[in-house]
C-alpha positions as CSV (number, residue, x, y, z in Angstrom):
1,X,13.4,-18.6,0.6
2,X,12.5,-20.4,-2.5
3,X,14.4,-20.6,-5.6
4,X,12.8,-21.4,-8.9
5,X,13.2,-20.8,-12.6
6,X,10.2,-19.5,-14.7
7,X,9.5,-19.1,-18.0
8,X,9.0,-14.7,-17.7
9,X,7.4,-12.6,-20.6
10,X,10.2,-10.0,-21.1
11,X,9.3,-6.5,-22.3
12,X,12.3,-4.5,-23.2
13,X,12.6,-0.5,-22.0
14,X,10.9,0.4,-25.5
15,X,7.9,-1.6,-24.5
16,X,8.5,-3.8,-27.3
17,X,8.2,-7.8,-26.0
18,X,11.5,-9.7,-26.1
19,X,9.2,-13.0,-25.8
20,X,9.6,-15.5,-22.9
21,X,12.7,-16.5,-21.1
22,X,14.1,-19.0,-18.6
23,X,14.6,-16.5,-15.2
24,X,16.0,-17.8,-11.7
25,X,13.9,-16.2,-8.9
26,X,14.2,-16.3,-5.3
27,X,11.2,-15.5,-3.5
28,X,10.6,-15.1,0.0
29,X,7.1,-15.0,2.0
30,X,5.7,-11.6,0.1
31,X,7.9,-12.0,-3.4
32,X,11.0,-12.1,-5.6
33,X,13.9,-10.6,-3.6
34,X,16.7,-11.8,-6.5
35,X,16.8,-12.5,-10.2
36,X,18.9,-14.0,-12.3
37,X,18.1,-12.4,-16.1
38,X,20.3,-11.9,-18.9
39,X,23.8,-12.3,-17.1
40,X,22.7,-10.3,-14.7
41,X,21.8,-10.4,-10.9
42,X,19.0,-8.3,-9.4
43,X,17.7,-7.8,-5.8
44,X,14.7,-5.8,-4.7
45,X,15.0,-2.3,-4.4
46,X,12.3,-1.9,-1.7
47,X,10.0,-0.4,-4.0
48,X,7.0,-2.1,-4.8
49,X,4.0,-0.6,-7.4
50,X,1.7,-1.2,-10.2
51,X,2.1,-1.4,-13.7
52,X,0.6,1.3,-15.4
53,X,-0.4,-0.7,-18.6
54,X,-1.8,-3.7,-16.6
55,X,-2.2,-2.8,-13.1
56,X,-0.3,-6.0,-12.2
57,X,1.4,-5.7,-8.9
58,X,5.2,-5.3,-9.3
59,X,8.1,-5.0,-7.4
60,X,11.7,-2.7,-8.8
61,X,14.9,-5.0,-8.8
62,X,18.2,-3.6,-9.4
63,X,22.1,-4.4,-10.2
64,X,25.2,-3.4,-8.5
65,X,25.8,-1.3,-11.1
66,X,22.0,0.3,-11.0
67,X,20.7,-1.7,-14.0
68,X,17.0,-1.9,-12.9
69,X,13.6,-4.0,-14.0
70,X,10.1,-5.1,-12.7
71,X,8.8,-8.1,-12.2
72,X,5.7,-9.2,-11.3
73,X,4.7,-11.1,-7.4
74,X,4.9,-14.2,-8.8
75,X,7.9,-13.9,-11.2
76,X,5.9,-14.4,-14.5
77,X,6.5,-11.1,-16.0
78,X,9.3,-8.8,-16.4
79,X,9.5,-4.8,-17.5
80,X,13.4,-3.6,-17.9
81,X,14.3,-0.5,-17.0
């Protein structure tokens, strides 16, 4: 697993852009399977997809408390949920 921290475009639930932020990932061989945004800590759902405004490949992350985003494969952009 490799741990890094990117600067990620951030696009809030609104689809309005919160501009870029500093984001831990982890990634493993396929993608990120933990993020650490806004005081919170995600981990892939399972689910992976496309998103529908820019066809980029994404996968879901959630919270223990079901908070959930989308980030892209390689950790660069971010869609909350």
């Amino acid at each position: 697993m490799t741990r890094n921290i990117l600067t990620t475009l951030v696009t809030d639930t609104n689809n309005r852009p919160k501009g870029a932020m500093p984001v831990q990932v982890d990634f493993d061989a396929a993608g990120p399977v933990r993020v650490q945004h806004a005081g919170q800590a995600y981990r892939f759902t399972g689910k992976v997809g496309h998103n529908r405004a820019t066809r980029l490949a994404v996968r879901e992350m959630a919270t223990v408390d079901d908070a959930r985003l989308w980030i892209t494969f390689d950790g660069t952009q971010i869609w909350e949920d």
